[in-house]
N, CA, C and O of each residue as an XYZ file, in Angstrom:
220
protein
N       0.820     -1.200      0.000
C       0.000      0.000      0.000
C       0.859      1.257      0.000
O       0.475      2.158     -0.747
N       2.053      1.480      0.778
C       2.914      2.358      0.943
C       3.823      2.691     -0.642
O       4.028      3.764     -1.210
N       4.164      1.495     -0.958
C       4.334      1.684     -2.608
C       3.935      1.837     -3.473
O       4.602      1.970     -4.499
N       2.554      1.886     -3.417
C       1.557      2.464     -4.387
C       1.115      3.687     -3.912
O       0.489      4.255     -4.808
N       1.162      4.286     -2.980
C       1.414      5.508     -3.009
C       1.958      6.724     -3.010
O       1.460      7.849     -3.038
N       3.324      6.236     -2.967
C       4.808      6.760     -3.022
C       4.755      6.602     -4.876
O       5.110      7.468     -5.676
N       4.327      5.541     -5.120
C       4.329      6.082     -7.002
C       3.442      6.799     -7.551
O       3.377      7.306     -8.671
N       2.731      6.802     -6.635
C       1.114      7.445     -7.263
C       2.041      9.185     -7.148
O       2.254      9.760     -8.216
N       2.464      9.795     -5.943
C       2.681     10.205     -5.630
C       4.212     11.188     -6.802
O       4.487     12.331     -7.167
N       4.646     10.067     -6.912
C       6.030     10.528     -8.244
C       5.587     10.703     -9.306
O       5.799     11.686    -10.017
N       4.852      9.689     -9.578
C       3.851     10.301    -11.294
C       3.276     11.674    -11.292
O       3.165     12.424    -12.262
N       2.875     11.923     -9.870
C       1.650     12.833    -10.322
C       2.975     14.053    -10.287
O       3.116     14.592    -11.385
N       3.591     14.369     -9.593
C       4.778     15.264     -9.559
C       5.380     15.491    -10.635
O       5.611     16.628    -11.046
N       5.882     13.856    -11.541
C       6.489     14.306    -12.620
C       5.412     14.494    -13.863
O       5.945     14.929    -14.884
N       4.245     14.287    -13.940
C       3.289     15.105    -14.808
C       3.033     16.188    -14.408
O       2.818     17.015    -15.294
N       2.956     16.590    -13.205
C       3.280     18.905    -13.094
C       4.063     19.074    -13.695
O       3.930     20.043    -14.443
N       5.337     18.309    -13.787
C       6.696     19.173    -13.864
C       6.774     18.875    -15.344
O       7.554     19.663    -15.880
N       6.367     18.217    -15.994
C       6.087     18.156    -17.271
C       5.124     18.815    -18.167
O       5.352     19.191    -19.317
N       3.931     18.920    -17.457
C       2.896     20.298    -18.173
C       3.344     21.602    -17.870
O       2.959     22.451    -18.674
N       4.140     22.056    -16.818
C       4.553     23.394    -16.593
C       5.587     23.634    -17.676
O       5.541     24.662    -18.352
N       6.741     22.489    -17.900
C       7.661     22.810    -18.815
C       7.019     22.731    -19.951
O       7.294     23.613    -20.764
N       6.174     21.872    -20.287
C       5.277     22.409    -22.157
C       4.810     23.749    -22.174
O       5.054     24.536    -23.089
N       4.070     24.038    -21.063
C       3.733     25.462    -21.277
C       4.654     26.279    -20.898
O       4.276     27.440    -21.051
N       5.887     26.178    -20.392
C       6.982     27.184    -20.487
C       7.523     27.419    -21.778
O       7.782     28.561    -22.158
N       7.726     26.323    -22.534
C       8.252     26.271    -24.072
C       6.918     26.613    -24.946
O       7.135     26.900    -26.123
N       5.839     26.614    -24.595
C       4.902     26.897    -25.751
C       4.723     28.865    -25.324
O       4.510     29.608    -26.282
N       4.790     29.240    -24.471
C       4.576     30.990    -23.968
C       5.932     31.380    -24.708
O       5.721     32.273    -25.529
N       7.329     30.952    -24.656
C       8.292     31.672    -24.413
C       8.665     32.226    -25.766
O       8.090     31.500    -26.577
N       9.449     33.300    -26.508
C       9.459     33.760    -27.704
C      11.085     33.850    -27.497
O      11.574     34.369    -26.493
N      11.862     33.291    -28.550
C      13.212     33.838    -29.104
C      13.280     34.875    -30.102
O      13.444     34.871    -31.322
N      13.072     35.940    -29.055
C      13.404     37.532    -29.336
C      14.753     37.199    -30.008
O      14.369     36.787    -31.103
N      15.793     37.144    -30.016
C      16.993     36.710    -30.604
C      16.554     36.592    -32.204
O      16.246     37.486    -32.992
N      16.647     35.087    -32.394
C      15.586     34.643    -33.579
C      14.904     35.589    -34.634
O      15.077     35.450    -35.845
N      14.166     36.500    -34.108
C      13.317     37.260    -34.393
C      13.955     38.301    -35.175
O      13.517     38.586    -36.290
N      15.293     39.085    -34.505
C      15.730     39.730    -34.743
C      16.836     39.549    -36.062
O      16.987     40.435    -36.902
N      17.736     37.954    -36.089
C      18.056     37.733    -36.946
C      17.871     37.705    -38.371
O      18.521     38.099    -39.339
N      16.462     36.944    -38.143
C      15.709     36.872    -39.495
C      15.617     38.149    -40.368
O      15.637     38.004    -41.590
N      15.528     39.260    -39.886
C      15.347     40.343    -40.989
C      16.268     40.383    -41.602
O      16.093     40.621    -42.797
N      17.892     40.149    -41.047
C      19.156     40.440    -41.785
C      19.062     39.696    -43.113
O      19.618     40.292    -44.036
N      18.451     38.458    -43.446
C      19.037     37.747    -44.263
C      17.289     38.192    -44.964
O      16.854     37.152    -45.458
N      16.604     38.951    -45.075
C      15.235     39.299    -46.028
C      16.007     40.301    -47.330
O      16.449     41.330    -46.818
N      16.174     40.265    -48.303
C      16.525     41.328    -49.119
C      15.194     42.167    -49.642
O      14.289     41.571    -50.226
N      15.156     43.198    -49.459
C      14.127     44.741    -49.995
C      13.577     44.221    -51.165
O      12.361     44.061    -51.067
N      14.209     43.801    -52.580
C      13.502     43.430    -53.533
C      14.652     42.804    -54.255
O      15.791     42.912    -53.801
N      14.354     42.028    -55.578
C      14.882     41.372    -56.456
C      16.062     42.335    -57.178
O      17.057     41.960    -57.797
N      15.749     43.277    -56.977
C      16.740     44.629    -58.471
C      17.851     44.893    -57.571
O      18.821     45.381    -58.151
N      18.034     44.656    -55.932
C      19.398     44.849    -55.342
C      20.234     43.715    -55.430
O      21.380     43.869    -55.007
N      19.781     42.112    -56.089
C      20.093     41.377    -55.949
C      21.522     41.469    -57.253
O      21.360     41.858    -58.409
N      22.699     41.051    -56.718
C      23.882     41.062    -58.079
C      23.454     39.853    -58.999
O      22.863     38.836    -58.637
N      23.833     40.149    -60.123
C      23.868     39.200    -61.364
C      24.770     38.846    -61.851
O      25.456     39.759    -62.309
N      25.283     37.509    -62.044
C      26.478     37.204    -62.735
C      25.804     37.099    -64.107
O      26.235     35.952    -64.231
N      25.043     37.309    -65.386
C      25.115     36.816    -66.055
C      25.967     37.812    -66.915
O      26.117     38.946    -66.460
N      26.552     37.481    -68.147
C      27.140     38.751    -68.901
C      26.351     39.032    -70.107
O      25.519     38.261    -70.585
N      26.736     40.437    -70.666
C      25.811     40.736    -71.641
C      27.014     40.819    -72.680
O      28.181     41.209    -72.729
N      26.155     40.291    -73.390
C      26.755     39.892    -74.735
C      26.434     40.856    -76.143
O      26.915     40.539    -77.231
């Protein structure tokens, strides 16, 4: 009886500690990330260089 409730007891602990950490990773935003991404967006196609040559 004492061992079935000492597990009852660890499960239920490590399912808190497991829904708190999903919803820590599902709220949290990589501001970082965010910020990177614009560097590599180019304005439009016509700043882009061309290797082809004109002939």
């Amino acid at each position: 009886m004492k061992k079935n409730l000492l597990s009852a007891i660890v499960i239920f602990f490590v399912t808190v500690a497991f829904l708190l950490m999903l919803d820590d990773i599902s709220k949290s935003k990589n501001t970082q990330l965010e910020q990177s991404v614009d560097v590599y967006n180019a304005p439009t196609q016509q700043d882009m260089a061309t290797t082809d040559a004109a002939e």
